[in-house]
C-alpha positions as semicolon CSV with decimal commas, in nm:
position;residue;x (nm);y (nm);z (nm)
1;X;3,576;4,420;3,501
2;X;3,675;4,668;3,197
3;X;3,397;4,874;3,337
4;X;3,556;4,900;3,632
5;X;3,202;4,804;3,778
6;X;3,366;4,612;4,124
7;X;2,998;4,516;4,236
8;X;2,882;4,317;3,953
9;X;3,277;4,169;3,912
10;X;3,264;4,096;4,268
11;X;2,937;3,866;4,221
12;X;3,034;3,716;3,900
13;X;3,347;3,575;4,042
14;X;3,173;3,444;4,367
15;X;2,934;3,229;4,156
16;X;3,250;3,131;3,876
17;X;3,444;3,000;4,206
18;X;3,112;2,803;4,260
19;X;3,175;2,670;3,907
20;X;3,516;2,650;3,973
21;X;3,471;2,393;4,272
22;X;3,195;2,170;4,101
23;X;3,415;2,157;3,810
24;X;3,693;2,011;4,041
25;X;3,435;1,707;4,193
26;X;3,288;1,686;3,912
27;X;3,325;1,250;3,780
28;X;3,359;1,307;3,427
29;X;3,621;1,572;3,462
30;X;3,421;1,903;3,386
31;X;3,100;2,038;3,458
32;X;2,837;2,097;3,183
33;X;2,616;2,372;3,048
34;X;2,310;2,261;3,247
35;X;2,529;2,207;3,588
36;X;2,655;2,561;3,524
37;X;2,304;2,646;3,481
38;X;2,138;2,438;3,798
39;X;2,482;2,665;4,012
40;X;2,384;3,018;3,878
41;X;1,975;2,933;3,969
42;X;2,074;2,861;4,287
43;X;2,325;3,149;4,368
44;X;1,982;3,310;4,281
45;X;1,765;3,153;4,470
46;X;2,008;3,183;4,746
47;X;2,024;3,526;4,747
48;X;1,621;3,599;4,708
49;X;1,635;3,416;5,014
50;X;1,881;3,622;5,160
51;X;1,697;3,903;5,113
52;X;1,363;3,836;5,259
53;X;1,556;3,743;5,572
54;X;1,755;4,073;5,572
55;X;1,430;4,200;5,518
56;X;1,247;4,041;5,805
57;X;1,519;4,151;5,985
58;X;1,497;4,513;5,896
59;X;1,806;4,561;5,705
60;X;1,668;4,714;5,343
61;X;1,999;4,793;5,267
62;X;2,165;4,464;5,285
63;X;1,859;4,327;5,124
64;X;1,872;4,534;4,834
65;X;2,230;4,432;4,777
66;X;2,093;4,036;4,751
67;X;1,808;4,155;4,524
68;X;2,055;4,333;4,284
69;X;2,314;4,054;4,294
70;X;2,021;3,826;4,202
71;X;1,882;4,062;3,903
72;X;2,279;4,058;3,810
73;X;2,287;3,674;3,799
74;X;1,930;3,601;3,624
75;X;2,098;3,795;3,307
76;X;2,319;3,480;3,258
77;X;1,986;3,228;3,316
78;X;1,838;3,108;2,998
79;X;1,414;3,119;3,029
80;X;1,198;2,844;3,181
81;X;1,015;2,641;2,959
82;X;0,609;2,780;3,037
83;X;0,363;2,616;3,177
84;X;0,136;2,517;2,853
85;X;0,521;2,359;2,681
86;X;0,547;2,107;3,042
87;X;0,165;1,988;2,973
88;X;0,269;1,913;2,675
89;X;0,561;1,703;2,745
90;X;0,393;1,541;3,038
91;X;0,069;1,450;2,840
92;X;0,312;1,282;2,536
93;X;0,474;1,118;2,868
94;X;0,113;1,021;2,998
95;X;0,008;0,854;2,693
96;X;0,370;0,615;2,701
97;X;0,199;0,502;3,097
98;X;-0,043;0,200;3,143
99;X;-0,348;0,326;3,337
100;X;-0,354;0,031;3,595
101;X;-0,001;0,093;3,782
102;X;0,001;0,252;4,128
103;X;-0,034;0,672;4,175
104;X;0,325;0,667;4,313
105;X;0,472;0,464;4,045
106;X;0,316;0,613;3,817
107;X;0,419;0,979;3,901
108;X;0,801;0,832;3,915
109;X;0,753;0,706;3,587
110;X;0,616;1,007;3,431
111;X;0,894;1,243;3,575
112;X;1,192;0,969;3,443
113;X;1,013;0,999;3,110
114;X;0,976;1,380;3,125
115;X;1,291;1,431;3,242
116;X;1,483;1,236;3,001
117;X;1,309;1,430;2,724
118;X;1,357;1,770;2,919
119;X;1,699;1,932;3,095
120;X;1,623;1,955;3,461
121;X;1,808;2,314;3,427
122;X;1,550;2,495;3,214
123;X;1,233;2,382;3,425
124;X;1,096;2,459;3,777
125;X;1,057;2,136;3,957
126;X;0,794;2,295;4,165
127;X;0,550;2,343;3,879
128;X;0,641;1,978;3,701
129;X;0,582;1,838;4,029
130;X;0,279;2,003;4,022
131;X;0,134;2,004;3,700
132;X;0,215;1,580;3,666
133;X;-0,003;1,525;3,996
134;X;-0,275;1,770;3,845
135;X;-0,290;1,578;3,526
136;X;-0,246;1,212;3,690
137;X;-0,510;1,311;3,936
138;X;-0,726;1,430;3,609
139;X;-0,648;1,098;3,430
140;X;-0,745;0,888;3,720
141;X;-1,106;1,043;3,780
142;X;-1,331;0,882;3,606
């Protein structure tokens, strides 16, 4: 705002009134670091979504303001964890599981153990989702 830069103010403010109203329904009162977190990832992922469909629809310009208002938001997002540091955690999780429960059980054990061990905020769920029915797969073939 002191850089009178009304673009990036502009998108700050949309995602702190975001903040703002999870705050107010939040349970316990006030939001935490990782909600705040799990809110500015998807203001991103909202607007790289925004801007593929501006895109399909031929507006580049409107697009390009999504894409920007994304790069501006991804400054405040701390790094995923890679993909070698969630084999890791999921193998130490592996090794707590007995080998004779069922596939689905299983899995839903191994992501309550990874994910009380990990903050849901500073992984993809994509790849964990991923990489535990890679490695359950692996540890099932004999």
């Amino acid at each position: 705002m002191k850089r009178k830069d009304s673009f990036t103010s502009t998108t700050l403010r949309c995602v702190l009134s975001d903040v703002y109203n999870a705050d107010k329904t939040a349970s316990n009162g006030s939001v935490t670091s990782s909600d705040i977190t799990g809110i500015l990832r998807k203001a991103v992922q909202r607007r790289m979504e925004a801007a593929h469909k501006f895109e399909e629809a031929s507006r580049p310009e409107l697009a390009e303001n999504e894409k920007k208002e994304a790069e501006i938001l991804s400054e405040f997002l701390p790094p995923l964890l890679s993909e070698a540091a969630i084999d890791q955690i999921l193998q130490e999780a592996l090794k707590d599981l007995s080998k004779d429960t069922d596939s689905r059980k299983s899995l839903g054990l191994l992501f309550k153990s990874f994910y009380s061990k990990v903050d849901k905020s500073t992984v993809d769920a994509d790849l964990v989702r991923k990489r535990a029915e890679i490695l359950l797969a692996a540890r099932s073939a004999p």
